[in-house]
C-alpha positions, 0 to 999 in steps of 0.5 A, spaced: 500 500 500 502 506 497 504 512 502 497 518 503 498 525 503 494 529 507 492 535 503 490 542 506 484 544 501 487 551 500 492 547 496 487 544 492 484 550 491 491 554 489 492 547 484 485 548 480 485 556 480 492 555 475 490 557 468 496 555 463 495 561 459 497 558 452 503 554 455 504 546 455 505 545 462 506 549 469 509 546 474 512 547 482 513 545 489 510 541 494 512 544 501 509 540 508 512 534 513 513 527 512 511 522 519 511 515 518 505 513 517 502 520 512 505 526 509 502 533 510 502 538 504 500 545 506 503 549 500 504 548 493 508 553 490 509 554 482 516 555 478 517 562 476 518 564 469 526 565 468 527 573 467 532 570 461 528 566 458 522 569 453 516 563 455 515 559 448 507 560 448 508 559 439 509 552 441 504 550 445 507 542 445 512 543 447 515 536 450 516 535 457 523 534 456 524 541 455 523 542 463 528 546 466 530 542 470 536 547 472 531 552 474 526 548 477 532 545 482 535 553 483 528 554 484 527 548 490 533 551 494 530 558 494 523 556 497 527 550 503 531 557 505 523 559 507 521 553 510 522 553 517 524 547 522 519 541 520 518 543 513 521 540 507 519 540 499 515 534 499 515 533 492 514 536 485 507 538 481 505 539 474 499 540 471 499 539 463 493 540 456 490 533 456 496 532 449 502 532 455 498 526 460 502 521 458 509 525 457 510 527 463 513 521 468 521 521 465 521 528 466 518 528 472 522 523 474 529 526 474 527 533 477 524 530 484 532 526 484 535 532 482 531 536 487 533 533 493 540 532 491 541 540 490 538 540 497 542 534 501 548 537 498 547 544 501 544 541 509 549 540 515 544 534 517 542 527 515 535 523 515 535 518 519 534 510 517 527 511 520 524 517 516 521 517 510 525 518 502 519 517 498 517 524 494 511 525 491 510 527 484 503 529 482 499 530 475 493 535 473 490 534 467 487 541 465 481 540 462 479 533 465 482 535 472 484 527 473 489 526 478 495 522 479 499 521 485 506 517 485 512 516 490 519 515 488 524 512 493 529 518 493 534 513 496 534 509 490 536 511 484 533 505 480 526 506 484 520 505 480 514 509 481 509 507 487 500 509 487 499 513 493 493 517 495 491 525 495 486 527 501 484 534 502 482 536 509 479 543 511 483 547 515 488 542 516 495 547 518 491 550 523 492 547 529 500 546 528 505 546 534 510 552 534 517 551 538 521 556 538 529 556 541 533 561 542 541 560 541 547 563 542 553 561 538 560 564 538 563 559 533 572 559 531 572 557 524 580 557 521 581 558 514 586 553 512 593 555 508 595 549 505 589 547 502 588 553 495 583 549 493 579 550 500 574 557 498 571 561 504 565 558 503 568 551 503 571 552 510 566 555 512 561 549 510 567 544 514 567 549 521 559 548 520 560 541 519 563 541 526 559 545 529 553 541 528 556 535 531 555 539 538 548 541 536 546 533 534 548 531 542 546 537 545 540 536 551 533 540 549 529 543 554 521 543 553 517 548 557 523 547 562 523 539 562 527 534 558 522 529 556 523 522 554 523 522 546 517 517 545 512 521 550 507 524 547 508 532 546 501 534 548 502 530 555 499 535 559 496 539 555 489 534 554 486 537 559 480 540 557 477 535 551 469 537 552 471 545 550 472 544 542 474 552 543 479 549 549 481 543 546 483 548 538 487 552 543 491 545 546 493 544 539 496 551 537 501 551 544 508 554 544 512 549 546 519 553 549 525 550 547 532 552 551 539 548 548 545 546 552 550 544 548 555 538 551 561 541 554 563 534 555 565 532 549 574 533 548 575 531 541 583 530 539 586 537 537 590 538 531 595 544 528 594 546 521 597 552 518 592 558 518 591 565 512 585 567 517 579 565 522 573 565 521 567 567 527 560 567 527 557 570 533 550 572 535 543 570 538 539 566 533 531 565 533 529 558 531 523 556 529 519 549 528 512 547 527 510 540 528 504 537 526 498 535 532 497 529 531 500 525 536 506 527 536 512 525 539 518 529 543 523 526 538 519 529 533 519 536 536 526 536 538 528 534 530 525 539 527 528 544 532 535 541 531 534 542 523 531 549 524 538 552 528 542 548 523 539 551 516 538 557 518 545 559 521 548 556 514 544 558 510 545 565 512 553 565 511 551 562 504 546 567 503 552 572 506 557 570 501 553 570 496 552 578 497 559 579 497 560 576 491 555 580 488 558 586 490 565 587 491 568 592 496 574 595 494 582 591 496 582 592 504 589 592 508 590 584 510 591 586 518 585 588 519 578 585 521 573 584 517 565 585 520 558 583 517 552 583 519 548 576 517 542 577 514 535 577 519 530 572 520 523 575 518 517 571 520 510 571 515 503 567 516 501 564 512 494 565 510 488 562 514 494 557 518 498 558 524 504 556 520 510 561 519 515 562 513 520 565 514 526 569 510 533 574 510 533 581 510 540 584 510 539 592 514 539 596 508 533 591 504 525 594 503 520 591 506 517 591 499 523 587 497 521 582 502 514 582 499 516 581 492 520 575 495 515 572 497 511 572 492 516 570 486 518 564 490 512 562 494 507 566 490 504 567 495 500 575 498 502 577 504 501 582 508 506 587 511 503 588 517 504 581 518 511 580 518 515 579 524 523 581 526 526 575 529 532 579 530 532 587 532 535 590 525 537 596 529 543 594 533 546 592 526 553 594 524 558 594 518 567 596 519 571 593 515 575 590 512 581 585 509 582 582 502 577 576 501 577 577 493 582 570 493 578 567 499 571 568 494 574 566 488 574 558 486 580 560 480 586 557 482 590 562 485 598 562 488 599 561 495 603 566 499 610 564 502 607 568 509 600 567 511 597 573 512 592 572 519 585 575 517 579 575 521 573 576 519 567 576 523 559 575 522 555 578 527 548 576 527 546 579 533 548 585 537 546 585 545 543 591 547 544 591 553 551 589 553 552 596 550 546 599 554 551 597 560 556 599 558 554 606 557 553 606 564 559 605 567 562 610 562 557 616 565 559 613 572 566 613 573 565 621 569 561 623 575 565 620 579 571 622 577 568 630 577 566 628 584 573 627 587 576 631 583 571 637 586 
């Protein structure tokens, strides 16, 4: 028996109300959470058109064959840095004219492979042997609304295709489980000197490695406990069954979430030559959802676990990314470079106590953000919904070294003496550190005024 797939019926809707405008076919993302029994999906989101790429309406039968599977792939990576802890890319849609409903599968095929490639290469973690690796490809026809839903095991490279079942529910993200951790992190990343080939996002990715190590063997407090990870959740929480009203809010509980990393872990040390270090400094907001049907601490603590490791690495990706797009002029080697890492901002989804979350670096719009949204989730959102996870006024920027070398991956000599170089991504500033420190200054002036008279 194929896997189930429970659907939130705002899906549904999203799915019929796509016109193929003269195209061939349209297809996109399936965003939700897997459980070992069903999967939920609770977002579909379309492939938005490459800007480079004039759309070939003059040839409305084009084949399949011809998808972006580029593009698509590019696309997925985008939208799994929107998701939160708990949610992934459940699998790919396609709605094609009746012509195309028999040439769709090869195509399809590839891309749900390829898309979880691109993402599993990006992340720090793993999934582990008891989760799922089926992904699900779904096909609507345009004209006669046929569906047809199948799994691949993304695992296995020669897996055939499985039937599955696709039920939609009313209201099916509205009574989600939220989790939410603050960290603090201060992690020392050196940059190796012996290794050219070695980027500096590419050691940055292997300190990252090392440092999600701790985070997996970290102890996680749940409302101040540390609970046995097959309990129930919800333990506690079922107190008032009789009151539906009562009962809807059990379900859309905040569940805190402390970590504690393990200090007691000693791991051999080893010396290597350095051109520089790199420091990640700061306090990070994370944030999961979890389905409410009877989940089980393992779950909550995973979700958060996978929460506080995408979102510190996909912002150094994201970091990188900008300072490839805009080179500074050539700094002094000796001195410190600092960037801010972009913040986490938090959206609603409509009619859903499930949030999606994107970076925002201190100098971007609000607008921009909403135009992000809509190109990658297409989805409207509303401003006055968007919720700072860190507080964008204690930003700040100096500068700097020469990292022109460090980003580029051509091939470059090395240098007969290591330049030390530091550079330091700051996510969040403490405002209270700063506020004490005013302080203290302000005494010892008036102290100094009053001996001094």
């Amino acid at each position: 028996m194929g896997r189930t797939y429970i659907v939130d019926e705002t899906v549904g809707q999203y799915l019929s109300n796509i016109n193929l405008q003269g195209k061939s076919f349209v297809s996109g993302l399936l965003i939700g959470q897997c459980s070992s029994q069903k999967d939920y999906v609770i977002l579909a989101t379309r492939t938005p058109p490459r800007e480079e790429q004039n759309e070939n309406i003059k040839h409305p039968k084009t084949k399949l064959d011809n998808l972006d599977e580029e593009w698509a792939t590019e696309h997925a990576h985008q939208v799994s840095r929107m998701l939160p802890g708990g949610l992934i890319v459940l699998g790919v849609f396609i709605i094609t004219t009746l012509e195309l409903a028999n040439d769709f599968q090869n195509a399809l095929r590839r891309l749900i492979y390829a898309v979880e490639k691109s993402m599993t290469r990006k992340r720090l973690w793993n999934f582990t042997e008891e989760e799922v690796s089926e992904r699900v490809i779904l096909h609507i026809c345009s004209s006669t609304k046929k569906i047809s839903c199948r799994t691949y095991d993304v695992d296995d490279p020669k897996s055939s295709a499985r039937p599955a079942d696709w039920k939609y529910q009313n209201r099916l993200s509205t009574s989600w489980l939220s989790l939410e951790c603050t960290i603090h992190i201060d992690i020392h990343i050196p940059l190796s000197a012996t290794s050219i080939s070695c980027t500096l996002e590419k050691n940055t990715k292997n300190g990252l490695t090392r440092w999600a190590k701790q985070i997996e063997n970290g102890v996680y407090f749940i409302n101040g406990q540390v609970k046995d990870e097959d309990c129930d959740l919800l333990e506690g929480q079922k107190k008032s069954r009789g009151n539906t009203e009562s009962s809807s809010h059990s379900f859309d509980v905040r569940v805190l979430t402390q970590l504690l990393l393990n200090s007691n872990h000693r791991s051999t040390a080893t010396a290597q030559v350095c051109s520089g270090s790199v420091n990640l400094k700061g306090d990070v907001k994370c944030r999961a959802y979890i389905h409410s049907n009877k989940p089980k601490v393992k779950d909550a603590v995973q979700a958060v676990k996978r929460d506080i490791l995408n979102t510190v690495a996909d912002r150094c990706e994201i970091l990188f990314e900008d300072l490839l797009l805009n080179e500074s002029p050539e700094k002094k080697d000796s001195e410190k470079e600092f960037h801010i890492l972009p913040h986490r901002v938090f959206v609603p989804i409509p009619g859903s106590t499930v949030m999606l979350c994107d970076y925002k670096f201190g100098d971007e719009s609000t607008e921009e953000i909403r135009e992000h949204f809509i190109e990658m989730l297409d989805q409207m959102i509303q401003m006055e919904c968007l919720e700072v996870a860190e507080e964008i006024n204690t930003a700040f920027m100096s500068s700097s070294m020469n990292n022109e070398a460090a980003l580029d991956n051509t091939e470059a000599e090395q240098p007969e003496q290591p330049v030390k170089t530091t550079i330091i991504l700051k996510i969040q500033q403490n405002i209270g550190m700063i506020a004490a420190f005013a302080v203290a200054v302000l005494a010892a002036g008036i102290s100094f005024h009053y001996f001094s008279d």
